[in-house]
N, C-alpha and C positions, 0 to 999 in steps of 0.2 A: 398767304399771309404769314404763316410761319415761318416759310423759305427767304421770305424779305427780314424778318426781324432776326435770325441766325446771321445772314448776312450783313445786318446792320450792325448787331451784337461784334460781330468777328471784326468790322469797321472797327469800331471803338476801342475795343481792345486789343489790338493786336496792329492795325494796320493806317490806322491817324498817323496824320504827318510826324507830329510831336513824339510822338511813341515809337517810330519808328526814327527818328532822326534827336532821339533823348543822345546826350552826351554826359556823364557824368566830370565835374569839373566844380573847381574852384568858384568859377563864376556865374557859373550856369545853374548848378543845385546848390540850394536853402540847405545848410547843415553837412557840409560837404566837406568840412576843415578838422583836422584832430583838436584844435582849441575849443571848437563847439563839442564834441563827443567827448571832449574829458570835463569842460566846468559842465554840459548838461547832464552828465554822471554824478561830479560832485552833488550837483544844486538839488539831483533829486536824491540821493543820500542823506546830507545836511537838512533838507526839507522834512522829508519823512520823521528822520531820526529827532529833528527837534521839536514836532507837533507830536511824537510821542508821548516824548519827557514831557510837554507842559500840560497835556488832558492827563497824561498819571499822576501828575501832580495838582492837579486841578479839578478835574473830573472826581467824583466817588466813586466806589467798587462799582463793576458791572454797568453804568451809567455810560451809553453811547449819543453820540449828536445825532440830529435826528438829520435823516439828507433825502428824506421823501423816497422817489422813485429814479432819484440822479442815477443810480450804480445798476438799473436795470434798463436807463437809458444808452448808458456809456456802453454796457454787452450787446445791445443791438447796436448801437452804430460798428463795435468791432465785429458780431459778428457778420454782417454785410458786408465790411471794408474786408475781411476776410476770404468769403465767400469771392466779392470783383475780383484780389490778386490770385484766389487759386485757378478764376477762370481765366484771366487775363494771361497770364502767365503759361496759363498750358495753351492758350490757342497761337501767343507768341515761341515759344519754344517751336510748334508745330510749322510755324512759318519760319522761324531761323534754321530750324531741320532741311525746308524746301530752299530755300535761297542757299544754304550754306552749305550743301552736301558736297556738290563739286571739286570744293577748296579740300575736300578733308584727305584726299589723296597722298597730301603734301603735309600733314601731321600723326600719318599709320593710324589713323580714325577710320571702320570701317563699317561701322554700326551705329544708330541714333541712341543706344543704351551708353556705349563708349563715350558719344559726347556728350551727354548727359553729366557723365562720371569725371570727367577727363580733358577739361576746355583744349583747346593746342594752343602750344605756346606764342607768346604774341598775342592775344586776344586783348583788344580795349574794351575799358566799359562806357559802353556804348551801345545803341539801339533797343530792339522791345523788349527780350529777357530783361535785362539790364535796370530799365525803366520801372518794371514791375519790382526790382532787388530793392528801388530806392522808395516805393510806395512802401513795400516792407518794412524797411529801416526805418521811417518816418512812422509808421503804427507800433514802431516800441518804443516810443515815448508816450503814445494814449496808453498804452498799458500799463504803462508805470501810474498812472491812476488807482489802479488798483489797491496798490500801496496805502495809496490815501483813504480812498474808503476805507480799507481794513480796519487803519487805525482810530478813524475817527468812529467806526461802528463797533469795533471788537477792543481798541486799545492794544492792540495786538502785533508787533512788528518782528518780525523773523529776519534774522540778521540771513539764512538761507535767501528769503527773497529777495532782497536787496540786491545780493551776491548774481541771482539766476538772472534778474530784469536788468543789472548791466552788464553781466557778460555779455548777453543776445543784443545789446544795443552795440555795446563793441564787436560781437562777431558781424552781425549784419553791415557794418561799416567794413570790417574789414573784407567781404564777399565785394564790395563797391572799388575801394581802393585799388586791391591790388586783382581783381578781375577772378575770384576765386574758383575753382573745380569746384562741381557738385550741389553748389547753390541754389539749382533749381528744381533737384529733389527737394532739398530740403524746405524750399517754400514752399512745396507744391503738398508737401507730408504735414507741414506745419499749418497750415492756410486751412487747411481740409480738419485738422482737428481743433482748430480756434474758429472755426465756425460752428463747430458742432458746441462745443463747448461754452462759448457763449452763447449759443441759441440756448443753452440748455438751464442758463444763468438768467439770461430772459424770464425763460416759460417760469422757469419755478420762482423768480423774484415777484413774480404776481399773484403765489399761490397756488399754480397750476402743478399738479401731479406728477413727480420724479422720482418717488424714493429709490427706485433700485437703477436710475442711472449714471451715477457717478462709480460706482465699481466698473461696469461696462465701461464707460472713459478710460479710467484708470489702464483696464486690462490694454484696450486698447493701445495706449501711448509705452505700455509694458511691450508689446509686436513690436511699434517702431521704431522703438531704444535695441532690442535685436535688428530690426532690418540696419539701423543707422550704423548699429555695428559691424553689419558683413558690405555694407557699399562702401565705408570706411578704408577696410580690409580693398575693396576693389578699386577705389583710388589711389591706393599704394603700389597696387599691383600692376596699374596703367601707368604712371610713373615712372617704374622699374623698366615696366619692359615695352613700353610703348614710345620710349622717346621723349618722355616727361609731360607732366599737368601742368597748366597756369596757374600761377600765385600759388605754389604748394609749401612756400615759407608759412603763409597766415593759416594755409590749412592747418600745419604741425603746429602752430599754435589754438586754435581751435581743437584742435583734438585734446589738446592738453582740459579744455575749460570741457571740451566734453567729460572727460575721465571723471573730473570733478562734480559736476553737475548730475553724471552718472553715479555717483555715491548717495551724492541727496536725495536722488531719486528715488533709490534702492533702500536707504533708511527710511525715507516716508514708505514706500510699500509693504514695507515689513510690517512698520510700525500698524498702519492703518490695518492691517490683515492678523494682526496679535489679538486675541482673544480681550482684551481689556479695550482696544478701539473696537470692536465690534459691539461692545455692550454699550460702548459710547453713541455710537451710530446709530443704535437704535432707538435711543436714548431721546436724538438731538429732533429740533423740528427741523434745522437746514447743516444738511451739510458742503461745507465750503472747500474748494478743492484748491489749493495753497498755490500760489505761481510756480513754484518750481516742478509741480507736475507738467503744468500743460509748457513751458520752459524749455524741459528738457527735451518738446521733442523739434520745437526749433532753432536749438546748436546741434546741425547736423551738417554742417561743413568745416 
């Protein structure tokens, strides 16, 4: 029974017609156009930033809306939606690995780390990695919700957030467009700790017992902000001397939004681990871990 539901599981994600014959295109994928990825940036800018202003101005001190159990509904659906693309995704990679080895002769690919790192040039996007790229990109707009809760619970909008939750809607478009290197670490690094992370936003939205796990997160996505910085380093390096990456214009520009994102980062870390936020932390009944932590660790291409 088991061996049939592996096999059904591996069906579904990885090996459905759909999924295996996904095309990303104009006509084909919902939200597939730069005009949708710049007004759906605007709109959630504009949104946020003006139901700010009017509950500050509206609302009394400290006085949040009340929104029940929505915001620990919304962490369980992302993180399951989270959890499918980490699986999906690694048991499709595992099949483009088998169908696609052959071909790698003819782009100095001689390892499944290499293509991992290193798409070969000419690569469309298209088929099951690909398919999982666009489930991605379509779950950073649910998390741009966040946003909202924030504000309608805390009054509290961080011009950092805004900044971190559309870059990563723009990077993950651009990993679609222009068929990017490395994309698949970086969902697969990203998936895996937006599950955890939300699971975690769950459990304790009900109550249930966490204190000391949000430093853990933390240290955590601290690891993969190094790792993303030495595979970084290794897609520049397969570039140089391997005969070039796919799409390594959007990469250089992702890097750029990483650098920056990487500062936010690092000031919140600081911040949070300075002696004055720990007496805070101790302090608080919940503490809330800001998007541009868990953010940062997926603009890693």
């Amino acid at each position: 029974m088991s061996t049939a539901l592996i096999n059904s599981l591996t069906y579904y994600l990885s090996e459905h017609p759909y999924i295996v014959g996904f095309r990303w295109s104009n006509s084909q994928s919902w939200g597939s156009t730069w005009s949708f990825l710049f007004t759906s940036i605007s709109l959630y800018i504009a949104v946020s930033s003006t139901l700010h202003i009017i509950l500050s101005a509206v609302l009394r001190r400290n006085r949040s809306v009340p929104l029940g159990h929505i915001p620990e509904l919304h962490s369980l659906l992302m993180s399951l939606l989270s959890a499918t693309i980490f699986a999906g995704i690694l048991l499709s990679a595992a099949a483009e690995i088998r169908d696609t080895r052959w071909f790698w002769r003819r782009s100095k690919t001689a390892t499944p780390l290499q293509w991992l790192l290193c798409f070969p040039l000419g690569t469309r996007p298209s088929g099951r990695v690909f398919f999982w790229s666009y489930a991605f990109y379509l779950t950073r707009f649910l998390h741009m919700f966040r946003t909202i809760f924030a504000v309608l619970r805390r009054r509290r909008l961080a011009v950092s957030q805004l900044f971190c939750n559309s870059a990563m809607a723009f990077t993950s478009f651009l990993w679609l467009e222009f068929s990017q290197s490395y994309q698949i670490l970086a969902i697969l690094s990203t998936t895996l700790v937006y599950s955890v992370v939300y699971g975690y936003r769950f459990w304790t939205g009900f109550g249930l017992p966490g204190l000391a796990f949000p430093s853990f997160v933390v240290n955590c996505q601290l690891v993969l902000v190094g790792c993303n910085l030495v595979s970084h380093a290794g897609v520049l390096t397969m570039h140089l001397f391997k005969g070039g990456c796919n799409g390594i214009g959007a990469w250089g520009l992702n890097s750029v939004l990483n650098g920056a994102i990487l500062l936010l980062f690092l000031n919140f870390y600081l911040r949070m681990h300075s002696p004055m936020r720990r007496r805070i932390n101790n302090t608080s009944p919940e503490i809330e871990l800001p998007a541009n932590v868990t953010e940062k660790n997926l603009i890693m291409g």
